[in-house]
VOGU-3710 file (C-alpha; in Angstrom, 3 decimals, decimal comma):
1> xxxxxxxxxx> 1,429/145,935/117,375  -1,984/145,650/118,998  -3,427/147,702/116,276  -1,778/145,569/113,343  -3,294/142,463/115,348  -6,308/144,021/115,315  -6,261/144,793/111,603  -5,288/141,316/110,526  -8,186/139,504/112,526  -10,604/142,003/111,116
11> xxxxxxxxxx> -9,791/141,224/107,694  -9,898/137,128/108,685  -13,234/138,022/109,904  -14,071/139,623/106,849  -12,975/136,824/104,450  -14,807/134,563/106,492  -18,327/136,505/106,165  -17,526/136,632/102,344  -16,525/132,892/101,997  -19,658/132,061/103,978
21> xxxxxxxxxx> -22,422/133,878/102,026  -20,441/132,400/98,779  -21,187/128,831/100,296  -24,683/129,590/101,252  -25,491/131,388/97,845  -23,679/128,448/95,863  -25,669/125,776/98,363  -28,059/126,828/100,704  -28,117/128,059/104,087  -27,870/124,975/106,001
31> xxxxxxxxxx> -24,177/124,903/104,793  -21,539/127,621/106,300  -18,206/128,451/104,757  -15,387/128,585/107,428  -12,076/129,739/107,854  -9,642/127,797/109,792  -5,424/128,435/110,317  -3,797/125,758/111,563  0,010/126,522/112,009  -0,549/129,881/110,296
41> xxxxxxxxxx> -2,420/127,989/106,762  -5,250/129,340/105,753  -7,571/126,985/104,836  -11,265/127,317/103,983  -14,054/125,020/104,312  -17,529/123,721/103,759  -19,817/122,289/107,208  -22,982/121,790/107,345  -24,637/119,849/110,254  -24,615/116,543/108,532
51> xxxxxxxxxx> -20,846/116,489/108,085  -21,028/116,816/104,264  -17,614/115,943/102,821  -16,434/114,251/99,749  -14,195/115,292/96,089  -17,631/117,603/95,379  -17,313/119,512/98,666  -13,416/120,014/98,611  -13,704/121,254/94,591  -16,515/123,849/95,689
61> xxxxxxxxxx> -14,629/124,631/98,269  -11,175/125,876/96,775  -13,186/127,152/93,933  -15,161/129,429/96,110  -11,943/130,229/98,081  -10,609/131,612/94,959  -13,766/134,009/94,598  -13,975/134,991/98,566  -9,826/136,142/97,731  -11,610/138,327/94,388
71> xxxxxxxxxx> -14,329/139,442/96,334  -12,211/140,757/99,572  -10,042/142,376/96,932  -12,803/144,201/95,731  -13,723/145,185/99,131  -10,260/146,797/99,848  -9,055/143,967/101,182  -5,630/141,793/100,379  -3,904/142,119/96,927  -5,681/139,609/94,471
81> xxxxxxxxxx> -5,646/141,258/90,698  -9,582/140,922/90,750  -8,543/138,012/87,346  -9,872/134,655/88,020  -10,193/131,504/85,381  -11,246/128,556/86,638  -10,541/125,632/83,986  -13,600/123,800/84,021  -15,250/123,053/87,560  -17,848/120,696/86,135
91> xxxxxxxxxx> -20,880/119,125/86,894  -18,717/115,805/86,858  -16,861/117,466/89,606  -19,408/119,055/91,053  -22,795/117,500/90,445  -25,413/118,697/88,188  -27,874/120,766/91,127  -24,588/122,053/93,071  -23,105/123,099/89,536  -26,101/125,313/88,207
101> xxxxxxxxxx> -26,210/126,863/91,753  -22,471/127,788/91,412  -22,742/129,395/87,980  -26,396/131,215/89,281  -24,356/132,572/91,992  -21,651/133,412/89,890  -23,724/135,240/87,512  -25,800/136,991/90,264  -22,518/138,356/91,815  -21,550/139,755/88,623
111> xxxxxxxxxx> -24,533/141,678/88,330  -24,366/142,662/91,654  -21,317/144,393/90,750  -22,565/146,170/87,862  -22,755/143,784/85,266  -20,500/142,491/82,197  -19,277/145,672/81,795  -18,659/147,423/84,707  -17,775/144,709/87,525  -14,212/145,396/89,150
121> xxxxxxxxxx> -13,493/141,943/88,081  -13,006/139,702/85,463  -14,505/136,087/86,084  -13,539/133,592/83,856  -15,317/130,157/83,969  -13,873/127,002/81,123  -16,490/124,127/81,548  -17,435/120,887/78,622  -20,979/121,384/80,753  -23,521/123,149/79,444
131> xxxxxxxxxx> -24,642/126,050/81,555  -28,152/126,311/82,563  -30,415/127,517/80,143  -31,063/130,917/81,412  -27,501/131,835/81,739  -26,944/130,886/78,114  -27,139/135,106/78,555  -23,233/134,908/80,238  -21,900/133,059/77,543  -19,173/135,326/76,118
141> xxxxxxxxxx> -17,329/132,927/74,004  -18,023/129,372/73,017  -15,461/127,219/71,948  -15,107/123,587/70,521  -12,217/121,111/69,808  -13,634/120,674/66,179  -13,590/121,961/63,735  -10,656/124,195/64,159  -12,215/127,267/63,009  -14,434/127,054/66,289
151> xxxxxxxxxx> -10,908/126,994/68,323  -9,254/130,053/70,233  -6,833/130,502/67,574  -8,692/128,949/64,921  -5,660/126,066/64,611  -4,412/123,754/66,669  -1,306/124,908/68,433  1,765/123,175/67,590  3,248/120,864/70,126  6,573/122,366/71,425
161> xxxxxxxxxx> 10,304/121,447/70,464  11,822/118,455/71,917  14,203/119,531/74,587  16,654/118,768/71,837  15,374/121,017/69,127  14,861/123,906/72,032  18,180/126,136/72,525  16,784/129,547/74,313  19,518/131,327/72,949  22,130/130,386/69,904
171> xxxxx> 25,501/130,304/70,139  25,635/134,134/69,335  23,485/135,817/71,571  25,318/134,579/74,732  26,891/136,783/77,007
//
């Protein structure tokens, strides 16, 4: 038992140093990324000697969780499929300065990790921002609500049936 306690706190520990050097990549170093588990939730946040707080700091801050969870998985660590997508953490979310430094440290991880091509994960970011200019580079895909051609599917989707057009199964394939 002692050794399983041991295990688990090492791992916290280890979460924490990766959350933290997220925060002070995305931000700077006056800001720390901690770990806290009240009543057994794990929740992560952002300090920094000023008592920064606000929509801004809560969005980075579950973002970044989300990476620390990749990034531990990467080290060995927990069971995350090393897939992320985060729809659109924008500079209206975010503000411009904290933004850029976000998608720099994004991009800078990557690399870290061997690039595009050979990273053990797959980081996807959806934003209506533009990037900074010199990481129009990490652009894999643009996309665009018009015209359609410049769409995912090159359509529009069609809306789904009305719960009264939608039957999951007919009459015959019912057990």
């Amino acid at each position: 038992m002692r050794r399983l306690q041991e295990s688990y706190h090492k791992h916290l520990e280890s979460i924490n140093e990766i959350y933290d050097a997220l925060i002070k990549n995305a931000l700077s170093d006056t800001y720390s990324g901690t770990l806290r588990m009240p009543k057994g939730e794990l929740q992560f946040h952002i300090e920094e000697a000023t008592g920064l707080s606000g929509e801004a700091v809560e969005t980075l801050a579950l973002v970044l969780a989300d990476v620390a969870a990749m990034m531990c998985s990467c080290r060995g660590i927990g069971h995350h499929p090393r897939f992320l997508l985060h729809d659109s953490p924008r500079e209206a979310d975010l503000d411009r300065h904290i933004y850029s430094r976000y998608l720099r440290s994004m991009w800078i991880l990557t690399n870290e990790y061997g690039g595009q091509d050979k990273a053990p994960f797959q980081y996807i970011v959806t934003t209506t921002s533009k990037p900074p200019k010199d990481l129009e580079a990490a652009i894999c895909l643009r996309l665009e609500a018009h015209p359609e051609t410049k769409m995912l599917f090159g359509r529009l989707l069609p809306n789904p049936p009305t719960k009264e057009q939608f039957e999951l199964f007919g009459e015959e394939d019912k057990m």
